[in-house]
C-alpha positions in Angstrom: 61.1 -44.7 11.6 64.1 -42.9 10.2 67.8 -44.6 10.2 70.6 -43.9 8.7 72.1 -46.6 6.2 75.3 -46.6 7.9 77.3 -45.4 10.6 79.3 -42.0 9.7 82.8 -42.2 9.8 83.2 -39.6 12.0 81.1 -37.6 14.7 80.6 -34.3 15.1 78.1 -33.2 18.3 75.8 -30.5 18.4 73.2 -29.1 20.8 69.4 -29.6 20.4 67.1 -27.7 22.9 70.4 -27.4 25.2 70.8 -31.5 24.8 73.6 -32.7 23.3 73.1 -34.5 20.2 75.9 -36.7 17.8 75.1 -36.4 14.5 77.4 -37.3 11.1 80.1 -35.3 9.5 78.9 -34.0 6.6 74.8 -34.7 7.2 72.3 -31.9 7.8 70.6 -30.5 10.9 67.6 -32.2 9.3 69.1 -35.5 9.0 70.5 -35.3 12.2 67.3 -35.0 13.6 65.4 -37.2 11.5 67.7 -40.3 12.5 67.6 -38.8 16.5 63.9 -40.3 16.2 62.8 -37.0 17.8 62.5 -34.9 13.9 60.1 -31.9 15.3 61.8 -28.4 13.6 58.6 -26.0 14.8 55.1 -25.9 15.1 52.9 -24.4 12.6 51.8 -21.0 13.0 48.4 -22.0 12.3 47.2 -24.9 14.0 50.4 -25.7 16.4 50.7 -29.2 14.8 54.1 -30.3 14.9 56.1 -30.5 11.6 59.1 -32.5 10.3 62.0 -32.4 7.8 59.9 -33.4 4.4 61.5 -32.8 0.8 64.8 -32.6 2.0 65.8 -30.1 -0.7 64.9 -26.5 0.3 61.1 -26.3 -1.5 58.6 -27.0 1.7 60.0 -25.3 4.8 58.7 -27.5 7.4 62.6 -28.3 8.7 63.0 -24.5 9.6 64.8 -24.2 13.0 67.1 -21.4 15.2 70.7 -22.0 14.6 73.1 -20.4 16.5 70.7 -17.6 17.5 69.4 -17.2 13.8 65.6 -18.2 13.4 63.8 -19.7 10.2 66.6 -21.5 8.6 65.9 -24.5 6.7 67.7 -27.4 8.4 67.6 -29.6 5.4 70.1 -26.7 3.8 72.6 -26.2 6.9 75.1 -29.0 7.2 76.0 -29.6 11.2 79.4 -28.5 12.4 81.1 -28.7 16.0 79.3 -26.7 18.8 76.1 -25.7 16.6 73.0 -24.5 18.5 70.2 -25.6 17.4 66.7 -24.8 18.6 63.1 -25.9 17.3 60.4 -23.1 17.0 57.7 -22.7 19.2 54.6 -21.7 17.9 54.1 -17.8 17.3 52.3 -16.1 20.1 49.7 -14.0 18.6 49.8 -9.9 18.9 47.2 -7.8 19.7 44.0 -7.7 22.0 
């Protein structure tokens, strides 16, 4: 669905669930994942639905991920650099009785 319009001058890889993954220098984790044609960040907290990079500007919060051990950080915001971990969030698992 998503592609990119050309192919980045250079590479830089970064890790996805433990996979690698070789996105641009210089594009976001969201765009990275966008154009991986796998663009799940998380699941909702409400219904579990899967959710997706989607004003690419920092306003919505459905690109929020784990990177490098840090949860909820918009992906659309962080640009990808050598060796970056990045992990998609699970939905919560509820507290209580």
């Amino acid at each position: 669905m998503f592609r990119r319009l050309h192919e980045p001058e250079a590479a830089v890889t970064i890790t996805v669930d433990g996979a690698p993954l070789v996105a641009g220098a210089g594009e976001t984790v969201a765009a990275a994942l966008l154009a991986s044609g796998n663009p799940v960040c998380r699941q909702s907290p409400a219904s579990g639905q899967p959710r997706a990079p989607f004003c690419m500007m920092g306003a919505c919060f459905d690109c929020l991920v784990e990177i490098d051990g840090v949860p909820n950080r918009q992906s659309c915001l962080v640009e990808v650099r050598p060796g970056m971990a990045v992990r998609r969030q699970a939905r919560p698992t509820p507290v209580g009785p």
